[in-house]
C-alpha distance (Angstrom), angle and dihedral (degrees) to the residues before:
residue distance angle dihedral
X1 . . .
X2 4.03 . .
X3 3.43 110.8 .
X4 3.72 109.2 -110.5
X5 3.76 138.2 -166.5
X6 3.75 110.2 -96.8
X7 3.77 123.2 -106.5
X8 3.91 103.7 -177.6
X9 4.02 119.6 11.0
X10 4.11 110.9 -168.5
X11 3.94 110.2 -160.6
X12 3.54 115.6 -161.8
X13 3.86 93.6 -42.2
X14 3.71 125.5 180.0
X15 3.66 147.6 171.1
X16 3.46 128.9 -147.1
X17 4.01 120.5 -171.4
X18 3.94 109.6 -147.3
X19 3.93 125.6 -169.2
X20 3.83 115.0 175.2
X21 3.78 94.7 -94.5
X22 4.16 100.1 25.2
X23 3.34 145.5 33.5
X24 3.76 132.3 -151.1
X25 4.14 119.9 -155.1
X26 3.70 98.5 -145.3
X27 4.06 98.8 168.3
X28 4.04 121.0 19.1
X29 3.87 123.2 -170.1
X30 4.15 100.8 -20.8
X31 4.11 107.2 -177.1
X32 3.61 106.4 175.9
X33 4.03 137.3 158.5
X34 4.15 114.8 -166.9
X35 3.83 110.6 178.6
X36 3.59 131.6 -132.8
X37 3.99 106.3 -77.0
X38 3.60 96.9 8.0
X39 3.44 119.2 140.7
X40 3.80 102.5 -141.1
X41 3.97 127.4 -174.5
X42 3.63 134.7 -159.9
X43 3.83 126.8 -157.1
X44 3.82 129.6 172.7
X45 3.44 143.5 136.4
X46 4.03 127.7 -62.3
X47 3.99 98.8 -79.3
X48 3.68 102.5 15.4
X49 4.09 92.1 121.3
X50 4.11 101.3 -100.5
X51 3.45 89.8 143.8
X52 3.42 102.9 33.3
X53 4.05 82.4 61.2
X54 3.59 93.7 47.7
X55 3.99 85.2 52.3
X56 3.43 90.6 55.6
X57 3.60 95.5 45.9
X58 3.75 92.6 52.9
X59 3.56 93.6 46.0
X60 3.90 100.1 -112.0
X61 4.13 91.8 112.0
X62 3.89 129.3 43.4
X63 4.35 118.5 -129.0
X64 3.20 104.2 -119.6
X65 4.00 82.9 -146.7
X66 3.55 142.3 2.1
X67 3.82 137.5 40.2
X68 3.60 137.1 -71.6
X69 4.11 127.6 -161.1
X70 3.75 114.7 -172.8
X71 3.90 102.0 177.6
X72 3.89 106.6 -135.8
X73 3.68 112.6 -152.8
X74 4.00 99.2 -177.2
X75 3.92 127.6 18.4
X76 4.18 84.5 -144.7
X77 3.06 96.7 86.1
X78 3.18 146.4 45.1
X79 4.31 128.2 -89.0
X80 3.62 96.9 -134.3
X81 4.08 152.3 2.0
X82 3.44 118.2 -159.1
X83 4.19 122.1 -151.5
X84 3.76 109.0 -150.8
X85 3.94 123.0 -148.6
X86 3.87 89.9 -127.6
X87 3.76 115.2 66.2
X88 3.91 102.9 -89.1
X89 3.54 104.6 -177.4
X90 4.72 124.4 115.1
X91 3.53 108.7 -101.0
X92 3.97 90.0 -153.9
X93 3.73 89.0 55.6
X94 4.03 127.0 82.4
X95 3.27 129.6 -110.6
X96 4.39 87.4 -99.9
X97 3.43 94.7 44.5
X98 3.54 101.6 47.8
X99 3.99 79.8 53.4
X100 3.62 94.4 44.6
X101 4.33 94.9 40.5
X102 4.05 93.3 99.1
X103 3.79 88.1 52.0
X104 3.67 97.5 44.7
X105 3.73 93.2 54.6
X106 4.00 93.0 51.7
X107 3.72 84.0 56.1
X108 3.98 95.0 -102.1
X109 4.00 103.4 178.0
X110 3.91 105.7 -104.6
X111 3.86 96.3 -114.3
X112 3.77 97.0 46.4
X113 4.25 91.8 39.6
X114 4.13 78.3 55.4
X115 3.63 94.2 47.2
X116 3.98 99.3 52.8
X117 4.04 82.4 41.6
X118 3.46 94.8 61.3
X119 3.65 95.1 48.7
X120 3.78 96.5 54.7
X121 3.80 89.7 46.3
X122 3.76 92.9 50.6
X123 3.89 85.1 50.9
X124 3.37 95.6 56.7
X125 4.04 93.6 42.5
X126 3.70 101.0 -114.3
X127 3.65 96.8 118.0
X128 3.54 97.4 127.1
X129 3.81 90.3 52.4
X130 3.98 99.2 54.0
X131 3.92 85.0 114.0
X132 3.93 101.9 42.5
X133 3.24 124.4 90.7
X134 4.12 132.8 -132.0
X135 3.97 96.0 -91.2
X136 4.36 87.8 63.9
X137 4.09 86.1 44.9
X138 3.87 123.5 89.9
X139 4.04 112.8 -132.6
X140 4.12 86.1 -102.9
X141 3.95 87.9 57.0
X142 3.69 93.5 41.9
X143 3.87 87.9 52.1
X144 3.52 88.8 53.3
X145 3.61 94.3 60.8
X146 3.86 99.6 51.6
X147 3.97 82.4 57.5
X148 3.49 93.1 51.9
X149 3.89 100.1 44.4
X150 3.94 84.4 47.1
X151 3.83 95.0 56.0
X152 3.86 88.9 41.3
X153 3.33 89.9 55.3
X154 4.17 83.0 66.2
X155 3.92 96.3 -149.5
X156 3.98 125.8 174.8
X157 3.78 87.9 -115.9
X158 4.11 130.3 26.2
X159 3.99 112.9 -154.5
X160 3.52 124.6 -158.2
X161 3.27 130.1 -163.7
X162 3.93 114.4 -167.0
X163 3.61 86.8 -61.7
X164 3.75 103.2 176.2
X165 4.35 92.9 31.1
X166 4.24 86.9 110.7
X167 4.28 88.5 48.5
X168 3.36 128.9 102.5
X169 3.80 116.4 -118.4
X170 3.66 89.8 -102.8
X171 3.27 92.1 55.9
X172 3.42 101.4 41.6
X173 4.01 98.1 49.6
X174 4.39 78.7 52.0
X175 3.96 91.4 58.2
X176 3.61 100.7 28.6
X177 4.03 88.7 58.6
X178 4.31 86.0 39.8
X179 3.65 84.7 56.6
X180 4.05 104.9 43.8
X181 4.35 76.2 53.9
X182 3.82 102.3 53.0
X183 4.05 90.0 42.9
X184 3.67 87.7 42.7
X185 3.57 84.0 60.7
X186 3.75 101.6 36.0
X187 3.77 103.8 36.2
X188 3.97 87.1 -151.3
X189 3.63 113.4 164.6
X190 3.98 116.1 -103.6
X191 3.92 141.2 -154.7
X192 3.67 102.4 -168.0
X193 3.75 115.9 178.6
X194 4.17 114.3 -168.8
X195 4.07 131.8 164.8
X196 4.31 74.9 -148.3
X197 3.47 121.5 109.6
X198 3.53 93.7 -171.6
X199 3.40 88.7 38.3
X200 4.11 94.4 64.3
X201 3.64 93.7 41.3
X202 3.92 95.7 49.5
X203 4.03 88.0 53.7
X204 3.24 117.4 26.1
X205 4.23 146.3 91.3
X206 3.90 93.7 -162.2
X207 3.78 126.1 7.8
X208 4.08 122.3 -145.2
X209 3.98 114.7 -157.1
X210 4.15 104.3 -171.0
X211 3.88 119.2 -148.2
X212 3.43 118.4 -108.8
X213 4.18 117.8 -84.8
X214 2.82 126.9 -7.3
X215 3.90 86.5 37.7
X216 3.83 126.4 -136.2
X217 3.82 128.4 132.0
X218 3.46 130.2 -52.2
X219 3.77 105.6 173.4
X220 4.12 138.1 -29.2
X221 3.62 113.1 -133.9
X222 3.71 118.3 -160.2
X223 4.14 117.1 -137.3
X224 3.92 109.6 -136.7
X225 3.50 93.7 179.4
X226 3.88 110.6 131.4
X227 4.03 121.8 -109.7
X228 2.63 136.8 -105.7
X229 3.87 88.4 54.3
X230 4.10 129.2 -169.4
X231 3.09 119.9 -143.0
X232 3.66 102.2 -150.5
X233 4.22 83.7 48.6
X234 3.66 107.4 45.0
X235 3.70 100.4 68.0
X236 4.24 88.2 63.4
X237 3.64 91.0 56.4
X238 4.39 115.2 100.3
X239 3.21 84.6 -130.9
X240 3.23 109.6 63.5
X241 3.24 88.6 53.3
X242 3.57 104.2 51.1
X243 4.11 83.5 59.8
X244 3.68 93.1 49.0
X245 3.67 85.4 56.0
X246 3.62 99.9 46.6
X247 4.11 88.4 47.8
X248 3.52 94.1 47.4
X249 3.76 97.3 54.8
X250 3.86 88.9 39.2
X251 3.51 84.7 56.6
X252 3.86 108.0 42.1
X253 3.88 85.7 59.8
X254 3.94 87.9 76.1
X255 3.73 99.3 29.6
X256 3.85 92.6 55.7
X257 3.57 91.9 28.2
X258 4.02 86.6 60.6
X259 3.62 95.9 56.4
């Protein structure tokens, strides 16, 4: 891969979970570099501490050890926006101001906070919904709103945490190829964390697969796939499948091996 300019650098980071007569090692010795606009996947068995990492990342958790560098390139905006698996957006809010919400609270001037809202929701096709609100949407459609109020939102980093995991596959092919267009166009720097395969391989510039608990890295994979990628295409390619393969069996060893 290009060499890029890093976006977040983790030094030895862990995270230890302590109860007054326990304590759990969620995360052990994490060094990791993701570049600016990279679109960077995690994968790991049940447990291993994805989303404990992600937490970190976004703030919401504390390392127990170890350094993180998130390289800030403007103090306008905000360092991060997190997508939750469960359907995060306010049901007394419209469709546009659900999308516009991050804005409004950094003091984004109503027209302009409406402007940038209506672009994200016309990317993600709900154009004809900017006025409903979440009890007319279908889970997929709500989904697609907490992806567009994150990107609207323009942080340095986007987090993502198994955000289409409760979707049907329908559904989740939709927003999966909504999302590879909106970074496409944004180049905004991505954590992505996914129990899918598929999922990681469709997406992603490098893929991460944690060991087993306590987590901490077991390899990086890099994604040579070409952009701009199709969904409905990419699967076909020998490729593709060659790197599913290669996952997979990377990832079995600490699945079975954590039985």
């Amino acid at each position: 891969m290009m060499a890029r300019e890093h976006s977040i650098v983790l030094k030895e980071v862990g995270k230890v979970f302590r109860s007054q007569h326990s304590s759990v090692t969620a995360l052990h010795n994490i060094n990791l570099e993701i570049g600016s606009g990279e679109f960077f996947s995690i994968v790991g068995p049940s447990g291993c501490g994805k989303t404990t990492l992600l937490r970190i990342l976004a703030g919401l958790e504390t390392a127990s050890g170890g350094g993180i560098e998130i390289n800030v390139t403007s103090k306008d905006r905000p360092v991060n926006s997190m997508v939750f698996q469960e359907q995060s957006v306010f049901p007394w809010m419209t469709v546009i101001d659900n999308v516009a919400y991050g804005l409004r609270l950094r003091g984004v001037p109503k027209k302009e906070r409406n402007t940038i809202a209506t672009h994200y929701i016309k990317m993600i096709g709900l154009t004809n919904f900017a006025a409903a609100y979440p009890h007319q949407l279908s889970g997929g459609m709500k989904q697609r709103v907490s992806v567009a109020r994150a990107f609207a939102n323009n942080p340095e980093i986007l987090l993502m945490d198994e955000p289409f995991g409760s979707l049907d596959e329908q559904n989740r092919i939709i927003l999966q190829q909504e999302l590879l267009k909106i970074w496409d166009m944004s180049k905004k720097t991505t954590v992505f964390i996914t129990h899918s395969i598929d999922e990681a391989l469709c997406l992603s510039d490098r893929i991460m697969i944690m060991t087993a608990h306590p987590g901490t890295v077991k390899t990086i994979i890099d994604i040579d796939l070409p952009r701009p990628r199709d969904i409905s295409t990419i699967r076909t390619s020998g490729r593709y499948n060659e790197l599913y393969q290669k996952i997979w069996l990377t990832l079995q060893e600490e699945v079975l091996g954590n039985k």
